[in-house]
N, C-alpha and C positions, 0 to 999 in steps of 0.2 A: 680271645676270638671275637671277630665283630658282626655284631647282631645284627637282623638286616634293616633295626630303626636306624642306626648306626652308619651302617651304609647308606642308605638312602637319604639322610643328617647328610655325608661327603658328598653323593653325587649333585645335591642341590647349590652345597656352595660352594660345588666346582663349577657347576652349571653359571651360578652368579657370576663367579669370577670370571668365567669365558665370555659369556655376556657383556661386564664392562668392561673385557679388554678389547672387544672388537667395537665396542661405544667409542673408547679413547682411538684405536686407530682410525675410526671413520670420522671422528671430529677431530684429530692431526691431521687426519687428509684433506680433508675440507679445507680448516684454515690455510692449509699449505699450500693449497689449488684457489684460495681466495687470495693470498697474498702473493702469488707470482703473477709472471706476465705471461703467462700464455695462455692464447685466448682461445687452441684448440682443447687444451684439457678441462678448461672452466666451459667449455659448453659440453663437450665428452660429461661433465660431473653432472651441470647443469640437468643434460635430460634423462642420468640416471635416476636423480632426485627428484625430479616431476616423475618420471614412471612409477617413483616410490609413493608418491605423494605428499614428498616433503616441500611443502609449495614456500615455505619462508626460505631455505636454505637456498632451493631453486634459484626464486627471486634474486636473489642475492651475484648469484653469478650471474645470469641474464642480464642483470641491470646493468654489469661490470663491462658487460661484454658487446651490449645490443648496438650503441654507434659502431662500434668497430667493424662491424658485422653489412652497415647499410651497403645497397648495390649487390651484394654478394648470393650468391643462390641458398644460403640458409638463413638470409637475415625474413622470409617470411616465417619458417618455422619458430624463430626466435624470439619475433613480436610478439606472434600469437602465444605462445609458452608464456611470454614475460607478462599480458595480461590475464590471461588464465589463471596464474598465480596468483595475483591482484584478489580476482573470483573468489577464487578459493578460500585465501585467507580472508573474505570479507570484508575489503577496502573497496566499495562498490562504485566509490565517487571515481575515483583512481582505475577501477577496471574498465569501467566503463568509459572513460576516456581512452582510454589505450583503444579498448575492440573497436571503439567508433575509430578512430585513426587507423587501426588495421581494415578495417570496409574499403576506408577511403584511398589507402596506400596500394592495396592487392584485392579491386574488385574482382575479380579472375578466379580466386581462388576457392578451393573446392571447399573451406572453412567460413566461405562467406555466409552462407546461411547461419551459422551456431554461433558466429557471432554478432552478425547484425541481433540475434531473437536472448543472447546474453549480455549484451550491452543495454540491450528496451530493460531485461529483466533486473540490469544491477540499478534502472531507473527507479522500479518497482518497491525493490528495498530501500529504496534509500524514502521510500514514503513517508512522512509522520503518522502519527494520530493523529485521527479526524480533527480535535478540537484542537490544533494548530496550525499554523500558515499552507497552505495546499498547493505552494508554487511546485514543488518536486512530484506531487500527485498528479498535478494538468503534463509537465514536462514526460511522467511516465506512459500516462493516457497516450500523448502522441506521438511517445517513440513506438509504443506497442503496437497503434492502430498503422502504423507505419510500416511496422514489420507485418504485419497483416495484410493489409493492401500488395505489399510486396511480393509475398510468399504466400498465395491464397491456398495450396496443397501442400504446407508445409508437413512435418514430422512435430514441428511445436505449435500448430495451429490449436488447437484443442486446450493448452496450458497459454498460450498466449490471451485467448477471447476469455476462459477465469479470471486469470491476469485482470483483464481489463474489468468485467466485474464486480473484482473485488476493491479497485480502486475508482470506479462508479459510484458505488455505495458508501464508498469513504466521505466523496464529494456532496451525496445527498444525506447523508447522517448529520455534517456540519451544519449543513444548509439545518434543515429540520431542528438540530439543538437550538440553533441558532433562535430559530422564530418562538422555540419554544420557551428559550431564556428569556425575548420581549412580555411574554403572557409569565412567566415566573415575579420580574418584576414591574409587573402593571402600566408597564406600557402596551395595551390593549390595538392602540390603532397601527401600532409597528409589529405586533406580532401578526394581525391580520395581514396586513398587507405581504410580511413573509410569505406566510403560509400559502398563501395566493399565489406569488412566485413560484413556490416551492413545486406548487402543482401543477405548474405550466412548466418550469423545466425542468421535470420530472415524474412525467404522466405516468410512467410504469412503475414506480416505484415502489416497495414493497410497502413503505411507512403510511403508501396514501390513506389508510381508514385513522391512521392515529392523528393523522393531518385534517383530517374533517373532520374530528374529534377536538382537536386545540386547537383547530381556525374557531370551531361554536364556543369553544368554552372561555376564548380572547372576548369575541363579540357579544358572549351574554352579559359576561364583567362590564364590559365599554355600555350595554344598554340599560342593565341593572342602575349601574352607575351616572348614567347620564343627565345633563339641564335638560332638562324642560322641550326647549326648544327644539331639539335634536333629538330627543326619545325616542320617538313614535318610528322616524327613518331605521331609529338603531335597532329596533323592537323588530322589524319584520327584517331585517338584514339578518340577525340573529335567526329568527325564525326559519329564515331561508336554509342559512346552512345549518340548522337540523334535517328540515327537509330532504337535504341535500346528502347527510349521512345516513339517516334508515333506508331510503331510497336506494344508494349503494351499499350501506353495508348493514343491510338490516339483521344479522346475527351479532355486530359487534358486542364484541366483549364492554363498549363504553354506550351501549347503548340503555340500559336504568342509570345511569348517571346523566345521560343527554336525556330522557325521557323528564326527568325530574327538572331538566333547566328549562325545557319547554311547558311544561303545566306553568312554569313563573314564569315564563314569557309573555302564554298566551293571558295568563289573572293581569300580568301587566298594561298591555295591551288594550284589552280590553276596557280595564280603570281608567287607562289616558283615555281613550275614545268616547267614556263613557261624561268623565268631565269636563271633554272640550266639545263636547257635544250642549252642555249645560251651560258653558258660558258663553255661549251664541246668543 
């Protein structure tokens, strides 16, 4: 007699066996609808596969299919399918090529919004990290503000302006390491002059207190450090962008650290003054 661990033992690797036998005829079908010529049943499979979400297999016949197709009253549904796929499977260089050629092939069509705002967005990904080259970051920037200007009530308005946000901050993270690497290795007059930049093209930014923080703590190195001749300019230059940080940001968190480089500003300061005042 069979117990019913027994049974339930059968039904599962009956269950398996059903399973891969309908595996093996959907991938006999496939290759068999991939290796002929007819290019109504490879799109017939095509858009059951994308309805599935099987976006490689998809591909696969769309790609097969898509010139044959131009002129024809499905060859827009076809494009669009054949980079949606792209999308999907995360080839963004490649999707995005495609949607941009579908804008420009079928402006008319009622898919032109999702994908002009999914073509900016496979720009998006394809961003680096900050601390590398940002040609793909500006490139995204202007596809996005693009889709924006465009479609100012859009449905992706909201995720396109984050979008842009967040590859905003990208742009001024670099920038900001950047100047802060100058003051890492003691080049004092290049990180200032960064940091300078950084705060003119970049007035809103969130980094600005840490930015008045290593523009002072560049220019107290450069004046601590300085001949003779050039002290005294650097001493209140320093000075200034203390100033210039309690003034805005007088809770900072870097502020007893800046409190401390100005007490050795001003002993400084003062000492030069008091010398060149003696050898008059």
């Amino acid at each position: 007699m069979l117990t019913f661990a027994s049974c339930l033992k059968f039904m599962k690797k009956g269950l398996y066996i059903l399973l891969l036998s309908i595996l093996f005829v959907s991938c006999s079908d496939f290759q068999k609808t991939l290796k002929s010529d007819d290019t109504a049943a490879k799109f017939e499979m095509a858009e059951e596969l994308y309805d599935a979400q099987k976006w490689a297999k998809s591909y696969r016949l769309l790609d097969q299919i898509l010139q044959k197709y131009r002129g024809k009253p499905q060859a827009e549904k076809i494009t669009f399918m054949h980079a949606m796929c792209s999308y999907h499977l995360g080839d963004y260089y490649i999707a995005s090529y495609h949607l941009d050629k579908f804008t420009d092939v079928y402006p008319q069509s009622e898919k032109l919004e999702q994908a002009s705002f999914l073509s900016a967005k496979g720009y998006y990904f394809n961003s680096p990290v900050y601390s590398k080259e940002q040609k793909e970051t500006l490139e995204a920037i202007e596809k996005l503000q693009l889709f924006i200007n465009a479609y100012p009530n859009s449905q992706y308005l909201g995720e396109a302006n984050t979008l842009v946000k967040e590859l905003d901050f990208k742009l001024e993270k670099k920038a900001f390491e950047i100047a802060k690497q100058y003051d890492l290795i003691k080049d004092y007059k290049a990180s200032i002059k960064s940091f300078n930049n950084f705060l003119l093209e970049f007035p809103g930014t969130s980094l600005r207190s840490e930015a008045f923080f290593y523009r002072l703590d560049a220019a107290y190195n450069l004046a601590i450090l300085s001949v003779d001749y050039l002290k005294e300019d650097r001493l209140k230059e320093a000075i200034s962008y203390y100033n210039a940080l309690k003034k805005s940001y007088p809770n900072s968190t870097n502020l007893d650290s800046a409190n401390l480089m100005n007490e050795r500003l001003q002993e400084e300061l003062k000492t030069f003054t008091t010398n060149k005042v003696k050898t008059l």
